[in-house]
C-alpha positions as CSV (number, residue, x, y, z in Angstrom):
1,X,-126.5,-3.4,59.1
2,X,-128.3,-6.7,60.8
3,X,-127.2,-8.7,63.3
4,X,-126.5,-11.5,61.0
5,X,-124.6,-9.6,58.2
6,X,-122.4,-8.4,61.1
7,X,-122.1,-12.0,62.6
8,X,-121.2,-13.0,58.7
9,X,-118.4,-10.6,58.1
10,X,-116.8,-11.7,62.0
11,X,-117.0,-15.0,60.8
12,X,-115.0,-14.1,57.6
13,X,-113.1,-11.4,59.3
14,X,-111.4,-14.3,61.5
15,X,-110.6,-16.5,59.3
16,X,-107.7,-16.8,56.8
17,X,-109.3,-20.4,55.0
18,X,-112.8,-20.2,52.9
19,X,-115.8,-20.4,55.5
20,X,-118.7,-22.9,53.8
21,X,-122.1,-21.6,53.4
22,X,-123.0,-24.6,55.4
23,X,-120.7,-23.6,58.5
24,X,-122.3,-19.9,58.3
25,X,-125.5,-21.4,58.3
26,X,-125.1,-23.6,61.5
27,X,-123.4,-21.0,63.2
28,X,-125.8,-18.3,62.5
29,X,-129.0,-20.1,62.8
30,X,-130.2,-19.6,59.3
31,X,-130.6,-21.3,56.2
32,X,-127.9,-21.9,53.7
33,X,-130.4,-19.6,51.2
34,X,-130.4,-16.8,53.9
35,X,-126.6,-16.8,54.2
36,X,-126.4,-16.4,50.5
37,X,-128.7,-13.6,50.4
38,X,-127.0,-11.4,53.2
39,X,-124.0,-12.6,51.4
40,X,-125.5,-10.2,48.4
41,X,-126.6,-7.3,50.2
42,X,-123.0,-7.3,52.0
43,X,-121.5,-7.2,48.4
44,X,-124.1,-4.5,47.2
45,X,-122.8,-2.3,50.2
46,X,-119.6,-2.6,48.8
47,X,-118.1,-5.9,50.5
48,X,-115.8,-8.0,48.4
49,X,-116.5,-11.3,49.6
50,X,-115.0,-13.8,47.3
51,X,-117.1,-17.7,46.2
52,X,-113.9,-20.4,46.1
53,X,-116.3,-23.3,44.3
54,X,-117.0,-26.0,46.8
55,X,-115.2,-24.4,49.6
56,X,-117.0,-21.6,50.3
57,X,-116.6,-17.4,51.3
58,X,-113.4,-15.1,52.0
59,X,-113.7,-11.4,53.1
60,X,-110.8,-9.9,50.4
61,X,-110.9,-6.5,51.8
62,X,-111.4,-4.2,54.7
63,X,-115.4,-3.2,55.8
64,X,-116.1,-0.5,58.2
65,X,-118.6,-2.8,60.1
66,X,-119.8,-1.8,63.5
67,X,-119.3,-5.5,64.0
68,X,-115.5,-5.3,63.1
69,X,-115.0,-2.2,64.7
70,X,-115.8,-3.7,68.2
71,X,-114.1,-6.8,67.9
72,X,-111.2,-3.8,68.1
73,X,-112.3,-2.3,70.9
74,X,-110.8,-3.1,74.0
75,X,-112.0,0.0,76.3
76,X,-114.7,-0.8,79.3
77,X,-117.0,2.1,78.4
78,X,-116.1,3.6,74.9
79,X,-117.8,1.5,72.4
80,X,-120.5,-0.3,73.9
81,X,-122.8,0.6,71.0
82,X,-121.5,1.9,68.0
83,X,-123.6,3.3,65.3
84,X,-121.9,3.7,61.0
85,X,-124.3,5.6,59.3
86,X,-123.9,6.4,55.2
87,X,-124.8,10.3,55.7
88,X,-126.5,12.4,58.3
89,X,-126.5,15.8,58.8
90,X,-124.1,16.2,61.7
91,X,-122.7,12.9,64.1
92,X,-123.3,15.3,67.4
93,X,-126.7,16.2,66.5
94,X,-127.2,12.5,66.2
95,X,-125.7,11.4,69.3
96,X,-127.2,14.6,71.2
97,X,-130.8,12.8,70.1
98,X,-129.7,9.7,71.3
99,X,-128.8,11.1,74.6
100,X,-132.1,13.2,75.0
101,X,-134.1,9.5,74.2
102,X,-131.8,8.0,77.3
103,X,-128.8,6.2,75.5
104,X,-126.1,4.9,77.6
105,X,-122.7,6.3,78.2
106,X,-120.2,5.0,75.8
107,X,-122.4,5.3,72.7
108,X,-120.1,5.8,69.0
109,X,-121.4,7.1,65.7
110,X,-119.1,7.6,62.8
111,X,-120.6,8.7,59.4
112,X,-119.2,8.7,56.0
113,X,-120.7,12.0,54.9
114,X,-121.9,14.6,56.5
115,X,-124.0,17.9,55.0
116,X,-124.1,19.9,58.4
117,X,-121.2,18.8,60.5
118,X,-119.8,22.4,62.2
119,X,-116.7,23.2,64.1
120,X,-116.1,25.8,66.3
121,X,-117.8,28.8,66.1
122,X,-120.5,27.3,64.3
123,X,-118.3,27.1,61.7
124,X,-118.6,24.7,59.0
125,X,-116.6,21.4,59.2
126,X,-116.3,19.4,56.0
127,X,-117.2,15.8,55.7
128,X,-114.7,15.1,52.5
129,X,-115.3,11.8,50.9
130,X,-111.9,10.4,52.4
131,X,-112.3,11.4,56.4
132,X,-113.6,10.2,59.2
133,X,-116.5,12.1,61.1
134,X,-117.1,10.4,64.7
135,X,-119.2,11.4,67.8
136,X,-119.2,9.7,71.2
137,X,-121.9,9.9,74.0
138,X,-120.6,10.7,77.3
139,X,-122.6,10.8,80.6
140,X,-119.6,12.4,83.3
141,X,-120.6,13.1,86.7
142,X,-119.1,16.6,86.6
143,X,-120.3,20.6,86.9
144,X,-120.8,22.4,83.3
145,X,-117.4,24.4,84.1
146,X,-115.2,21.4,84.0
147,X,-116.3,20.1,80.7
148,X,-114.0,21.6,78.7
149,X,-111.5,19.4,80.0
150,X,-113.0,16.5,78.5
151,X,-112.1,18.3,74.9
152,X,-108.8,19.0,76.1
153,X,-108.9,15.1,76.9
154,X,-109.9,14.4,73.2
155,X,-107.2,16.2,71.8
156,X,-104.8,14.0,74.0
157,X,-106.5,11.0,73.1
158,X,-106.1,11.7,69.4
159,X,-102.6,13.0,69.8
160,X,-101.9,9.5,71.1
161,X,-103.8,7.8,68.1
162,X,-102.3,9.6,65.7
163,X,-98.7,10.2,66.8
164,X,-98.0,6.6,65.8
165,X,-97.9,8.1,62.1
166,X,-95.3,10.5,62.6
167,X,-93.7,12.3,65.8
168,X,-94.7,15.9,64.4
169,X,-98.2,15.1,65.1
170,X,-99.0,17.8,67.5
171,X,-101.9,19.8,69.3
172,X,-103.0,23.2,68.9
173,X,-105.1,25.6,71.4
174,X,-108.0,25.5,71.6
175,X,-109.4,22.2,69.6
176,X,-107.1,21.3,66.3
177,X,-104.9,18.7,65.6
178,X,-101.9,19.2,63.6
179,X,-99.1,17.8,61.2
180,X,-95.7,20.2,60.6
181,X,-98.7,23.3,61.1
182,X,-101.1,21.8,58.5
183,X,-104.8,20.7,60.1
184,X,-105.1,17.2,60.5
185,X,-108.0,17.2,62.6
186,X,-110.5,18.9,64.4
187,X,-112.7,18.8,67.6
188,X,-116.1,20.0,69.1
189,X,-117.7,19.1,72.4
190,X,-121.2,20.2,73.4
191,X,-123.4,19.3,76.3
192,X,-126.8,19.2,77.6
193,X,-126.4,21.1,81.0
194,X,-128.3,22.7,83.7
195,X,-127.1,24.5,86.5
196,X,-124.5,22.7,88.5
197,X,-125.2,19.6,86.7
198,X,-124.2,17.8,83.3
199,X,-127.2,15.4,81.4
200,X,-124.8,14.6,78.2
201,X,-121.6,15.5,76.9
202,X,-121.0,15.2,73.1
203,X,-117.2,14.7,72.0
204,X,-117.0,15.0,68.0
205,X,-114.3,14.7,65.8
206,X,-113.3,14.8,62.0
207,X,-109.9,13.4,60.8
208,X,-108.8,13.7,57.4
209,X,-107.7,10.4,56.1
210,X,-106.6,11.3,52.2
211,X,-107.1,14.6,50.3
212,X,-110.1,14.6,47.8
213,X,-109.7,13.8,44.0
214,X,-110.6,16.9,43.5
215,X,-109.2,19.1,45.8
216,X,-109.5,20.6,49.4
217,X,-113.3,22.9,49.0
218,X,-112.3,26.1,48.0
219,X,-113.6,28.0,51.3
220,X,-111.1,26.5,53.4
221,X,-108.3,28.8,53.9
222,X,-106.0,27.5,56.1
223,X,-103.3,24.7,55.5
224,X,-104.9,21.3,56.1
225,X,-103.3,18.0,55.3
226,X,-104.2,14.2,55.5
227,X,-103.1,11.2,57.4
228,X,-102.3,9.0,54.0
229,X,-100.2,11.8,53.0
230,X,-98.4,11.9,56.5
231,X,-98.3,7.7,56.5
232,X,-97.3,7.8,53.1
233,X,-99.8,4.8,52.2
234,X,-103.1,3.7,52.3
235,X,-105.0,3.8,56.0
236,X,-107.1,1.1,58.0
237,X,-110.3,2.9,58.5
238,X,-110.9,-0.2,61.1
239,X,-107.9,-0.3,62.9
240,X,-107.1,3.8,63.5
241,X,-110.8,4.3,64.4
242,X,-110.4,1.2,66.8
243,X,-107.1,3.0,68.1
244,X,-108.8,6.3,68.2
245,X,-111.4,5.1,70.4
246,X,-109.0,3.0,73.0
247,X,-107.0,6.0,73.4
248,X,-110.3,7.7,74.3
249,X,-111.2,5.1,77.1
250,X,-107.8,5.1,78.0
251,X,-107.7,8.7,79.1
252,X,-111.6,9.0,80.2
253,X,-110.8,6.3,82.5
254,X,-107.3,8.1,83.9
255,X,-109.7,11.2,84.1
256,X,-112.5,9.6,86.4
257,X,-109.7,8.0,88.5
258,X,-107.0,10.9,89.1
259,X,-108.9,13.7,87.5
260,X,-107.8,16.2,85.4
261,X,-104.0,16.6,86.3
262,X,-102.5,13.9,83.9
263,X,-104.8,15.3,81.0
264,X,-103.4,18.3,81.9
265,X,-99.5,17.8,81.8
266,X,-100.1,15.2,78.5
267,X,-102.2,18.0,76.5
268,X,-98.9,21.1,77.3
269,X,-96.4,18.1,76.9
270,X,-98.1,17.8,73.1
271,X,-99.3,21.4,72.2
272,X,-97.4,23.0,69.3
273,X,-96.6,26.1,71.5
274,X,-95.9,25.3,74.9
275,X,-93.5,28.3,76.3
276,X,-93.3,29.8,72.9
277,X,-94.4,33.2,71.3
278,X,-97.9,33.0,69.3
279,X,-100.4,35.3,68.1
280,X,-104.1,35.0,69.1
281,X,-107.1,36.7,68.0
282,X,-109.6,37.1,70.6
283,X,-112.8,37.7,68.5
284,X,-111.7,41.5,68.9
285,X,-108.2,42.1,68.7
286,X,-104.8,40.3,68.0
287,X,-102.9,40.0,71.8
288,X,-99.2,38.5,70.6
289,X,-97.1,36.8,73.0
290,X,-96.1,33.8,74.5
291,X,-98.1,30.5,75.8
292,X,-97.2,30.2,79.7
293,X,-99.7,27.7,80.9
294,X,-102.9,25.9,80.1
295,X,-105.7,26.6,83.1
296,X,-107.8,24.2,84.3
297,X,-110.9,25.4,82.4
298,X,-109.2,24.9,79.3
299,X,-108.4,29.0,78.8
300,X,-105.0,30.0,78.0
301,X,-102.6,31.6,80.0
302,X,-100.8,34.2,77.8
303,X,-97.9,36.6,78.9
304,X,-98.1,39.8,77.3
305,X,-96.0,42.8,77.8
306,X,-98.6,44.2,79.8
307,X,-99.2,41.4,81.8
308,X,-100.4,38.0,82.0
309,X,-103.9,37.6,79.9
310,X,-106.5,34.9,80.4
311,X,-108.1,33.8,77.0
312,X,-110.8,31.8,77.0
313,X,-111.4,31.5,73.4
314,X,-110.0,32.7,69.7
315,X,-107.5,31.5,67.0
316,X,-104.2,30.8,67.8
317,X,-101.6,31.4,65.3
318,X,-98.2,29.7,65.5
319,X,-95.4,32.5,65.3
């Protein structure tokens, strides 16, 4: 979207009275015949902006501007840029490029569709018509080994975000977040690395705002719900991706200042298992029994009946 369209729908966006073509105009720096014709192409992206004869243009519903999303943003490094894209093939392979071509830390882009997003794994991660798909450039100052705490971060940041919904809003090891045991929402973080030093780190997410007409796709197997089911009504796509990214600044900034530690005790305060028994399957076998700690690394600290066992990765399952 251009500079002026985005100026345009601020301009709107603030006010609660009809703003004249003439005001818009001055403002803006173009002609009244320009405003009008930015005017259109808003409406043919699918803004309803409203002509009230001889006292000019209203914004009658919500637009996922870039514009409107930073007027929302209050953080001091999330946000700087942010990027709303149509389709791509995957956010983090977008925001990887960027990163490779020398963007700045702080860099946002959400998508409406995607066709290759992936999970864990390199599992696939749908883009449903009705969910939000979001990447964010980071550039930390930290070894390769202690990025996984900067997912573990994420999950705590979204926690946050999304808790204001309901109170059963709660996070599961390693990277999901969940409502009553039902997917919500889901995390990957990659990096460009060399040894002993980090270039880029990639935090992606995909929350489900409302279940597809259609149904959930049929290869999904596990139990996966959506935030307008949880809310109970419809969602601000502008004001929870706004919260989602001040809770993100909010704990990258408590993380570069105190480190790790309140990450730490936030993420066991909100996981779904804390001190109880679970099931995990290690990419070999099923080890049952019961969540005793989180380690710094992000692996999790399981006590068995033969011991205590130190998972690094696999799928959790609630008991």
């Amino acid at each position: 979207m251009s500079e002026i369209r985005d100026n345009i729908l601020n301009c709107l966006d603030a006010s609660s009275a009809p703003v004249s073509g003439d005001l818009l105009a001055q403002q803006l720096g173009v002609s009244r015949t320009g405003i009008w014709k930015h005017i259109q192409l808003l409406r043919k992206s699918g803004a309803n902006i409203v002509a009230h004869s001889g006292q000019g243009y209203t914004l009658e519903s919500e637009v996922f501007s870039s514009g409107l999303l930073r007027k929302r943003c209050t953080g001091k490094r999330i946000g700087n840029r942010i990027v709303i894209l149509d389709e791509t093939d995957s956010t983090n392979r977008d925001a990887m490029a960027e990163a490779d071509q020398g963007a700045d830390e702080g860099l946002v882009i959400f998508a409406h569709r995607q066709n290759a997003g992936k999970g864990r794994l390199g599992r696939r991660w749908h883009t449903v018509a009705d969910s939000l798909a979001c990447s964010v450039l980071l550039r930390p100052d930290l070894p390769p080994e202690q990025v996984p705490q900067l997912s573990l971060l994420t999950a705590v940041a979204l926690h946050d975000a999304l808790a204001h919904f309901s109170p059963a809003i709660r996070i599961k090891w390693p990277n999901d977040i969940l409502h009553n045991s039902a997917k919500l929402a889901g995390i990957l973080t990659e990096m460009r690395a060399e040894p002993g030093r980090v270039h880029a780190v990639v935090l992606g997410f995909g929350i489900n705002l409302a279940a597809p007409i259609d149904g959930w796709p049929a290869d999904i197997t596990q139990k996966v719900t959506d935030l307008q089911s949880i809310a109970a009504g419809k969602i601000s796509r502008l004001d929870l991706a706004a919260s989602l990214l001040n809770a993100l600044d909010y704990w990258y900034e408590i993380y570069l200042q105190q480190g790790f530690a309140p990450i730490h005790a936030a993420w066991w305060r909100a996981h779904a298992a804390s001190g109880q028994q679970v099931r995990v399957h290690n990419g070999q076998a099923y080890i049952d029994g019961i969540a005793a700690a989180l380690d710094d690394d992000g692996a999790l600290l399981l006590e068995t009946s033969s011991g205590t066992q130190r998972i690094i990765a696999g799928d959790l399952e609630l008991r």
